[in-house]
C-alpha positions as CSV (number, residue, x, y, z in Angstrom):
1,X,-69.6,52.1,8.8
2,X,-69.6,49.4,6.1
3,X,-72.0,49.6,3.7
4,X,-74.9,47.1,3.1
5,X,-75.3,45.4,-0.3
6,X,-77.4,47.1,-2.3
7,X,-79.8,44.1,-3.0
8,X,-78.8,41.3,-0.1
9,X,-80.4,37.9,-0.4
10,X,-83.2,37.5,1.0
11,X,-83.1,34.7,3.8
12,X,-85.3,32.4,2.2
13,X,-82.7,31.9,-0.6
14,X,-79.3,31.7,1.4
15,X,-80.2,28.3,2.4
16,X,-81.6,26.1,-0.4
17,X,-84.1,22.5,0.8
18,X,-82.2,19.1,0.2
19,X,-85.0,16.8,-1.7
20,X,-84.3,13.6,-1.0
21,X,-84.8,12.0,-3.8
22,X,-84.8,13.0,-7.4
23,X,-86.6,14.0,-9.7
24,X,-87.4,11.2,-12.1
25,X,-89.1,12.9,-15.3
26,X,-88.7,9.4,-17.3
27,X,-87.8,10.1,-21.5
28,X,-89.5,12.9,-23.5
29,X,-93.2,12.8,-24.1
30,X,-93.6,10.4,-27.5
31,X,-96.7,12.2,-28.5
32,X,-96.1,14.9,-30.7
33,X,-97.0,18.3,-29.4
34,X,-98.0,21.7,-31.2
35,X,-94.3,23.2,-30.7
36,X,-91.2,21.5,-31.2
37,X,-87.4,22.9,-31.3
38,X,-84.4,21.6,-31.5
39,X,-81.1,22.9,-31.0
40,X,-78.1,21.1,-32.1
41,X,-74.6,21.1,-32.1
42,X,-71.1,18.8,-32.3
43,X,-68.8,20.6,-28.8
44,X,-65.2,19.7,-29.1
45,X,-64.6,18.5,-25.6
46,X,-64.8,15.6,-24.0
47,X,-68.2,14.5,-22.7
48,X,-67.8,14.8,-19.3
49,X,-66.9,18.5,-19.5
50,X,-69.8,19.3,-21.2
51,X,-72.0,17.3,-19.5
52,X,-70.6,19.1,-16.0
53,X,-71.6,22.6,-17.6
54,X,-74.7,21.5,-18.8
55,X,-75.9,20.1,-15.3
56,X,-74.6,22.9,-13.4
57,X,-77.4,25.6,-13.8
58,X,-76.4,27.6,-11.2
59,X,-73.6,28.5,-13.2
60,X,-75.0,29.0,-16.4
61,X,-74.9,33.0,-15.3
62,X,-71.1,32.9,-15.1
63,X,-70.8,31.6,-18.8
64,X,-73.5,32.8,-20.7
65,X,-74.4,37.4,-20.5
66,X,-78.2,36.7,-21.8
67,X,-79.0,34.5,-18.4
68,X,-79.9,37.3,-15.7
69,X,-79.6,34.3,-12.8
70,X,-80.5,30.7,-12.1
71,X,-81.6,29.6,-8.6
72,X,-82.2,26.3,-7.1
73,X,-85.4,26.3,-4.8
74,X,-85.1,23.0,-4.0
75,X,-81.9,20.5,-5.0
76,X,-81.9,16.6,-5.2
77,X,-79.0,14.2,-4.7
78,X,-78.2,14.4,-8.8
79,X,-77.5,17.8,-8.9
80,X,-81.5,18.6,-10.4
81,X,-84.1,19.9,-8.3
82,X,-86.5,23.0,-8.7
83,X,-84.8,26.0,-10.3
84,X,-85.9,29.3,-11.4
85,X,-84.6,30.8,-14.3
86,X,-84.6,34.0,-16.1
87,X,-82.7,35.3,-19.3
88,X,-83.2,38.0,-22.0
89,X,-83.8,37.5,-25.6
90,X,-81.8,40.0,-27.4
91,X,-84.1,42.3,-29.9
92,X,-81.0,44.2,-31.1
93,X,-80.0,46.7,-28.3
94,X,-82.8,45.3,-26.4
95,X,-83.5,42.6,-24.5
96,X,-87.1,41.2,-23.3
97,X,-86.7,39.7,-20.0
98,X,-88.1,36.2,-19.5
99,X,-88.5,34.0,-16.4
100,X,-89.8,30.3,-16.0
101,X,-89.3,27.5,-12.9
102,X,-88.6,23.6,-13.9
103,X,-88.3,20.7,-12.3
104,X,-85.0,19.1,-12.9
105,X,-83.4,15.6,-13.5
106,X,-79.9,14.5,-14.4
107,X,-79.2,11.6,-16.1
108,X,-75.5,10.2,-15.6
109,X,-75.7,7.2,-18.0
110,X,-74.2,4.1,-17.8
111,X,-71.8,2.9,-20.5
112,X,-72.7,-0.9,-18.9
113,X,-76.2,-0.5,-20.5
114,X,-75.8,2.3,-23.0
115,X,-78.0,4.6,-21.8
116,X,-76.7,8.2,-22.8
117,X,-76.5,11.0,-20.2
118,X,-79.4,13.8,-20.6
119,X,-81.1,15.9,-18.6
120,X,-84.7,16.6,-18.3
121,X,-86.1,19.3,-17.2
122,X,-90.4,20.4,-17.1
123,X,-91.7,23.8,-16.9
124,X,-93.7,24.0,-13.4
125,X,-94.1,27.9,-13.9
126,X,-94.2,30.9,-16.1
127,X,-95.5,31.0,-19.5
128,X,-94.1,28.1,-20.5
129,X,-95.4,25.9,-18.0
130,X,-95.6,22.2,-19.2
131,X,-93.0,22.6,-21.3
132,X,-90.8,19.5,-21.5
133,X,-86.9,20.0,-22.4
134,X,-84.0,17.1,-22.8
135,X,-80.7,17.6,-23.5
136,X,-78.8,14.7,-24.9
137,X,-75.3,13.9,-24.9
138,X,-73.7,11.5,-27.9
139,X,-70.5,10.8,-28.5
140,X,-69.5,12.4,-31.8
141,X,-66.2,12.0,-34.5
142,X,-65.0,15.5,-33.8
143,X,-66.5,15.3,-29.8
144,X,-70.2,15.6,-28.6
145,X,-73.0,16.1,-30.0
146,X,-75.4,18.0,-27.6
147,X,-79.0,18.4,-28.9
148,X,-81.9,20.2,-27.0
149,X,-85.2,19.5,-27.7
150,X,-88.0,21.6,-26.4
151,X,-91.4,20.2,-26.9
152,X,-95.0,21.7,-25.7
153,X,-98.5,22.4,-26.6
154,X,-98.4,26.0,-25.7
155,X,-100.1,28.1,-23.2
156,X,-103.6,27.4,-22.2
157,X,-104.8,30.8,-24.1
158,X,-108.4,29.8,-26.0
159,X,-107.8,30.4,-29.7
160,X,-104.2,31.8,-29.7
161,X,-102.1,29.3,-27.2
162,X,-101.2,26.8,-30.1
163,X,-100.9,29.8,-32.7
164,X,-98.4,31.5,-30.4
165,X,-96.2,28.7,-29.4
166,X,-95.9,27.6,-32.9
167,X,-95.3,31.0,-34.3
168,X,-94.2,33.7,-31.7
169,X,-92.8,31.8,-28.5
170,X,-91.1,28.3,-30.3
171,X,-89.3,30.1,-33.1
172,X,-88.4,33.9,-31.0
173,X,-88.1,33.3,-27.6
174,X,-87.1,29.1,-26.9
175,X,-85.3,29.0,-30.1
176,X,-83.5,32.4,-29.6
177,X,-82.5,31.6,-25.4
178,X,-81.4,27.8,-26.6
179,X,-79.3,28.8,-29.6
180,X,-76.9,31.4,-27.3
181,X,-77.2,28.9,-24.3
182,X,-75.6,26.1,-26.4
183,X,-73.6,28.7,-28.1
184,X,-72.0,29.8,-24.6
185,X,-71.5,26.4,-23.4
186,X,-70.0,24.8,-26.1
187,X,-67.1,27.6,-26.2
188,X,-67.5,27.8,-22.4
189,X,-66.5,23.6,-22.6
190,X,-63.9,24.1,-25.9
191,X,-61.5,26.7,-24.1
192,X,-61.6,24.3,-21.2
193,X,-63.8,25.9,-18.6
């Protein structure tokens, strides 16, 4: 008899809704906000493969050992959607599970007008929740440079939500996931992946 996966996916996830439009989460929020990281670094590849790693959340798993999975819950015609996402923060041996859900947009660009590709994504769940993220894409002399930019006002905690975004959640936990993920896909991108 042939044994059953130990964990099989549940039904509600083997077949993912089609949105049919996308998301459109417009630029980042001028206003400044409580917390704000950024996360920055020049890839050598070409834009485009980047760009396709970036946009490709689902898999982010394959490419980067601190994501435990990403999941689309809903998908839109430019590859963005709803997705869930969960990755550890390393604390030496350890690492401290995290989880969070976004609505996503890609941005393709359009070297007509100049815009830049980005994408844009804003926490709809988990402690982060209205958190808004872009990742931009400019051209660079040695290749691209890819910056992420998390921005948010923290968790709606009385008295600590600021103090803990600012001091605890920013600087350990956004800072510490963004850093590996841009790590992991800039050498993912550089061998040619």
């Amino acid at each position: 008899m042939p044994k059953r996966p130990r964990h099989p996916t549940p039904a509600y996830r083997q077949s993912v809704p089609e949105r049919r439009i996308a998301y459109d989460l417009g630029p980042m929020p001028a206003e400044a906000r409580a917390m704000l990281t950024v996360d920055e670094r020049v890839v050598r590849a070409p834009l485009g493969t980047i760009f396709e790693l970036a946009r490709r959340v689902d898999r982010w798993p394959e490419h980067l050992a601190h994501y435990r999975f990403v999941r689309y819950r809903e998908r839109s015609p430019d590859g963005g959607g709803v997705v869930e996402m969960s990755a550890f923060r390393p604390f030496g041996p350890l690492g401290w599970p995290t989880w969070w859900a976004s609505e996503m947009a890609v941005y393709h660009g359009d070297g007509r007008t100049g815009e830049r590709p980005r994408i844009r994504f804003r926490h709809v769940g988990g402690i982060t929740t209205g958190m808004d993220v872009e990742w931009s894409f400019d051209p660079a002399a040695d290749g691209v440079l890819v910056r992420i930019v998390h921005a948010w006002d923290g968790p709606r905690w009385p008295l600590i939500g600021r103090f803990a975004a600012v001091r605890v959640i920013g600087p350990i936990f956004v800072h510490g996931i963004a850093s590996r993920t841009l790590a992991g896909l800039a050498e993912a991108a550089e061998k040619g992946e």
